[in-house]
DRENDO-1510 file (C-alpha; in Angstrom, 1 decimal, always signed):
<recs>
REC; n; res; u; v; w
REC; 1; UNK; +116.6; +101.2; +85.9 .
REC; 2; UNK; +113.4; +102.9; +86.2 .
REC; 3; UNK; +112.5; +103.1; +82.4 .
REC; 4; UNK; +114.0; +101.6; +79.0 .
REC; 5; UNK; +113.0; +101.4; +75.3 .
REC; 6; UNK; +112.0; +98.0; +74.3 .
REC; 7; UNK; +111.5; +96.2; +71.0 .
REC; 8; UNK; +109.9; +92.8; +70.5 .
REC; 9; UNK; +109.3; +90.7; +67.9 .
REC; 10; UNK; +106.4; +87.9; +67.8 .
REC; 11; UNK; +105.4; +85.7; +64.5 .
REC; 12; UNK; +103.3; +83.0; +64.4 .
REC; 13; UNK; +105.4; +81.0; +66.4 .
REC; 14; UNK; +106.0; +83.8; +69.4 .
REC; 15; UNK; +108.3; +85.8; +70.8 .
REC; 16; UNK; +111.6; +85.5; +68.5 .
REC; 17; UNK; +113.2; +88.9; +68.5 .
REC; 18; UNK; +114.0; +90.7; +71.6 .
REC; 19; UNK; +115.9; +94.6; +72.1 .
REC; 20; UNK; +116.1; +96.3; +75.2 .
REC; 21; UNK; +118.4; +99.2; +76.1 .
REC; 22; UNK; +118.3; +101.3; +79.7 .
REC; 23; UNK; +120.1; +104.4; +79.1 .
REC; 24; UNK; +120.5; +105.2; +82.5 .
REC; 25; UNK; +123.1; +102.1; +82.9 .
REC; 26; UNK; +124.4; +101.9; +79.2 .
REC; 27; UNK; +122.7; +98.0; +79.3 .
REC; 28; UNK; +121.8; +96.8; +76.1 .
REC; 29; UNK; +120.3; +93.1; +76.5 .
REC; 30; UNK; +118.8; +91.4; +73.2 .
REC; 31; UNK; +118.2; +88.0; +72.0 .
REC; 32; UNK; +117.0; +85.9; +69.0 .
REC; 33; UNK; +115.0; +82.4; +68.9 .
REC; 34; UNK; +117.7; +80.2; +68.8 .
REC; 35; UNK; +120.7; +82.3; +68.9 .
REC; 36; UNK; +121.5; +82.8; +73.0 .
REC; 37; UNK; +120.9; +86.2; +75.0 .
REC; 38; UNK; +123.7; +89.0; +75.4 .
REC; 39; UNK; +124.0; +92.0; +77.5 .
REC; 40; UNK; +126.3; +94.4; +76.0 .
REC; 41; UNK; +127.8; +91.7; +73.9 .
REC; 42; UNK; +128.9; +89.2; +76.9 .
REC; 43; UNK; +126.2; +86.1; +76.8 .
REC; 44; UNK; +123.7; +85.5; +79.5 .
REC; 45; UNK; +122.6; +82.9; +81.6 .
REC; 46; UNK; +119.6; +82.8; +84.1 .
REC; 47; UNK; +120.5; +81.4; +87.8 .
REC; 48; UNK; +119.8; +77.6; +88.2 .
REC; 49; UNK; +119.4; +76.2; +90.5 .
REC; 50; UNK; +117.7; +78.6; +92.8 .
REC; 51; UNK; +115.6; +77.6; +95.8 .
REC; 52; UNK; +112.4; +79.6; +97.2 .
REC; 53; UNK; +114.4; +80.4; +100.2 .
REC; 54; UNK; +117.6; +81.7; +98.5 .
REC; 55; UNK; +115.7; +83.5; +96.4 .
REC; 56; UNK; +116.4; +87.1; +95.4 .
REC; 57; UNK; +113.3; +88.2; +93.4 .
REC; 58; UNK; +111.9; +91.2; +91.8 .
REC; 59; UNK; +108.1; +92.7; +91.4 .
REC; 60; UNK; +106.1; +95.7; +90.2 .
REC; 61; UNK; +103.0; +97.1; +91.5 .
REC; 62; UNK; +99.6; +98.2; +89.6 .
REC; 63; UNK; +98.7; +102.1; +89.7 .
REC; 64; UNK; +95.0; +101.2; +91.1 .
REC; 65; UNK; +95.3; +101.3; +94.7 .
REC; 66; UNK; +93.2; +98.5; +95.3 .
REC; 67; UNK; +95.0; +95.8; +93.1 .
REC; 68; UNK; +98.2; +96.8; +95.2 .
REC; 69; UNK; +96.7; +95.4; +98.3 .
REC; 70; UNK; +95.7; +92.8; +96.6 .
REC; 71; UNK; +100.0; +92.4; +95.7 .
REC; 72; UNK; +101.0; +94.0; +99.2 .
REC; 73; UNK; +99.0; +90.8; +100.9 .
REC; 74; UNK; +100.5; +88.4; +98.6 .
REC; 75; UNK; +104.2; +90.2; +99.6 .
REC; 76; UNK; +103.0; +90.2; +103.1 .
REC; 77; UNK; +103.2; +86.0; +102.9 .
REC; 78; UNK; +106.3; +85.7; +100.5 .
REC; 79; UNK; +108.9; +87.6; +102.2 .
REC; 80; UNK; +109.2; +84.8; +104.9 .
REC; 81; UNK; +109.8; +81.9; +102.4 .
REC; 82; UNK; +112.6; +84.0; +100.4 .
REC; 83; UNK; +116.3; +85.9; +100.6 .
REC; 84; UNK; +115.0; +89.3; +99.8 .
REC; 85; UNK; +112.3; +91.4; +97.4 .
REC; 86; UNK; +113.5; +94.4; +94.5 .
REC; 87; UNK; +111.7; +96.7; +92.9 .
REC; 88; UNK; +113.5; +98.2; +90.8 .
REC; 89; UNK; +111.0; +100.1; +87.8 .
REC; 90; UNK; +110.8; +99.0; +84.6 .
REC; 91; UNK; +109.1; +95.6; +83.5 .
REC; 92; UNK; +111.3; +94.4; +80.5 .
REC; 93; UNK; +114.5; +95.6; +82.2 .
REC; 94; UNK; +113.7; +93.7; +85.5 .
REC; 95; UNK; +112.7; +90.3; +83.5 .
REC; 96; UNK; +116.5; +90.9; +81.6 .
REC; 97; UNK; +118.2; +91.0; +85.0 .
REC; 98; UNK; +116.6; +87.4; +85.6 .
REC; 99; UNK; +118.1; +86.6; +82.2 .
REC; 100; UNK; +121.7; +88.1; +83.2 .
REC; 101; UNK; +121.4; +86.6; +86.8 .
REC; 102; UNK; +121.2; +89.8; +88.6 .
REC; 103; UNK; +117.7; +88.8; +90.1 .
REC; 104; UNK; +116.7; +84.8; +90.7 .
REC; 105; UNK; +113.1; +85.8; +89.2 .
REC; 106; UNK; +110.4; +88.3; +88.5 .
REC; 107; UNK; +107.0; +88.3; +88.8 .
REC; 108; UNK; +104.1; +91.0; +88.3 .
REC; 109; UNK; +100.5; +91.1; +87.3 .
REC; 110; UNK; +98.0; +94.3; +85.6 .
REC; 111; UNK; +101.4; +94.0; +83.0 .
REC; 112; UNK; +100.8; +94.8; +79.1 .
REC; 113; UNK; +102.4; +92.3; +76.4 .
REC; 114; UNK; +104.7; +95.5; +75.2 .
REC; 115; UNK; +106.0; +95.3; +78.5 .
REC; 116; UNK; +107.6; +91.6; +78.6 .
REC; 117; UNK; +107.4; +90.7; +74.9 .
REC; 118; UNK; +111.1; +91.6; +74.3 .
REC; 119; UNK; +112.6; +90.8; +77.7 .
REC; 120; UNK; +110.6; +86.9; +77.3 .
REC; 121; UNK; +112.7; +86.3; +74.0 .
REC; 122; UNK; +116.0; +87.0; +76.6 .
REC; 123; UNK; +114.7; +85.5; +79.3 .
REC; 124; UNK; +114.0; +82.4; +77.5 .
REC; 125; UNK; +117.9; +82.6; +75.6 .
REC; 126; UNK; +119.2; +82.4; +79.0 .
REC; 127; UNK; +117.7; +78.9; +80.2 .
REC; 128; UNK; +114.8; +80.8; +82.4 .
REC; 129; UNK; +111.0; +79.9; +81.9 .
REC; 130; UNK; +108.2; +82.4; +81.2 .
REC; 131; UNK; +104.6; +82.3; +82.1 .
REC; 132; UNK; +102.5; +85.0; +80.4 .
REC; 133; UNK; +98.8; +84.5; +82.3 .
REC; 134; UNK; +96.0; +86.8; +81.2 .
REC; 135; UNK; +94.1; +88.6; +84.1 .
REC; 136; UNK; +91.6; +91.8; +84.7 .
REC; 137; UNK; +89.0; +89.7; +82.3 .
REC; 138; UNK; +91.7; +89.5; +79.8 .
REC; 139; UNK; +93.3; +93.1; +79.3 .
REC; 140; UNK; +96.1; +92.7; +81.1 .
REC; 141; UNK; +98.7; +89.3; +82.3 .
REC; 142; UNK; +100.5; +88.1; +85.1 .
REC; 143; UNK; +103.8; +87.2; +84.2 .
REC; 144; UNK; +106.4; +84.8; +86.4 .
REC; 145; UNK; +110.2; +84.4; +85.1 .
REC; 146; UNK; +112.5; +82.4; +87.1 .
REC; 147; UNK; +115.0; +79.7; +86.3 .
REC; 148; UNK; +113.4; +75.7; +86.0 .
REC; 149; UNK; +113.5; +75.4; +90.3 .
REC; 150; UNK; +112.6; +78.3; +91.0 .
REC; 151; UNK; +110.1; +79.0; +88.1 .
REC; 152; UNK; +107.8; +76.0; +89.2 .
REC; 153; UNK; +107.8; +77.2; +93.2 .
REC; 154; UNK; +106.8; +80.6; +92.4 .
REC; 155; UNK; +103.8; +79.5; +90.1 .
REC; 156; UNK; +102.8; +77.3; +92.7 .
REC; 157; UNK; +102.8; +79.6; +95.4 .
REC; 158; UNK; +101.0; +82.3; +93.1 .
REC; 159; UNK; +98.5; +79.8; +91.7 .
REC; 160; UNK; +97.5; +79.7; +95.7 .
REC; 161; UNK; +97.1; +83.6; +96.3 .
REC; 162; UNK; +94.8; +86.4; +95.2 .
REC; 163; UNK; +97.1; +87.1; +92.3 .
REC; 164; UNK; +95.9; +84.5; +90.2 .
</recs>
C-alpha cells in the first residue's frame, strides 16, 4: 500500500494505542498495550525465528538525494546476506506487515514518530521488537522492526554502516 491513515496513541509510558487502515487493500491492523494485535479482526503474529539469510525485509528511502546514497550503499551490502528487499510505500503499513508476517522485518531512517507510532504498538502485540533511534541531529529516527533473531542481526549490521 502506498499510503494509509494512521492513529497512535503515546502516554507516559509509550506507545499504547495503535490504528492503521490502507484503503487500497481494505486492511485494518490495530493494537492495544496488553491486548494482542489484529488485522481485520484475525490476531497477528510476527515471524520467529527468522535468520539474516532467509530474510524477506522491507525499507523506504529519504526524498534528499544524497541521504539515498547514503541507503543505496548500505542496500548495496545487504542484499547478499538476505532472501530478498520490498519497498512497498507507506512506513506504518510496512512495519504492520512485519506484525502480520507478511515481511520478516523493516527498517528505514529520515522517518518521523507519526510515521511508526501506531504500527510500533502492533508491531510490538505481535512478539516483534522495535528500535526507534533518533538521527539528522535529532529531527528525524531510524527505526528497525523484526522478530527477536532477526531484530538483533539487523541492528548489528546497521550499527556497522552509514545509517547509524
Amino acid at each position: 500500500p502506498g499510503w494509509c491513515i494512521s492513529i497512535g496513541v503515546k502516554d507516559s509510558d509509550g506507545y499504547c494505542v495503535g490504528v492503521i487502515y490502507s484503503p487500497t487493500t481494505q486492511s485494518l491492523w490495530k493494537a492495544a498495550r496488553g491486548h494482542g494485535a489484529f488485522l481485520n479482526g484475525n490476531q497477528i503474529r510476527c515471524n520467529e525465528p527468522v535468520t539474516l539469510d532467509r530474510a524477506l525485509l522491507g525499507t523506504g528511502f529519504a526524498y534528499d538525494r544524497e541521504r539515498r546514497k547514503t541507503q543505496s550503499e548500505f542496500i548495496k551490502n545487504l542484499l547478499p546476506h538476505i532472501r530478498d528487499l520490498r519497498r512497498m510505500g507507506a512506513c506504518a503499513a510496512d512495519v504492520s506487515s512485519v506484525a502480520a508476517g507478511a515481511l520478516d522485518g523493516f527498517f528505514e531512517t529520515g522517518v518521523n514518530e507519526w510515521d511508526f507510532a501506531a504500527s510500533f504498538v502492533i508491531a510490538r502485540e505481535a512478539g516483534a521488537e522495535v528500535l526507534a533511534r533518533p538521527v539528522w541531529n535529532g529531527s528525524k529516527f531510524l527505526i528497525v522492526v523484526a522478530g527477536p533473531t532477526l531484530h538483533k542481526a539487523l541492528v548489528d549490521l546497521i550499527d556497522g554502516s552509514d545509517l547509524a
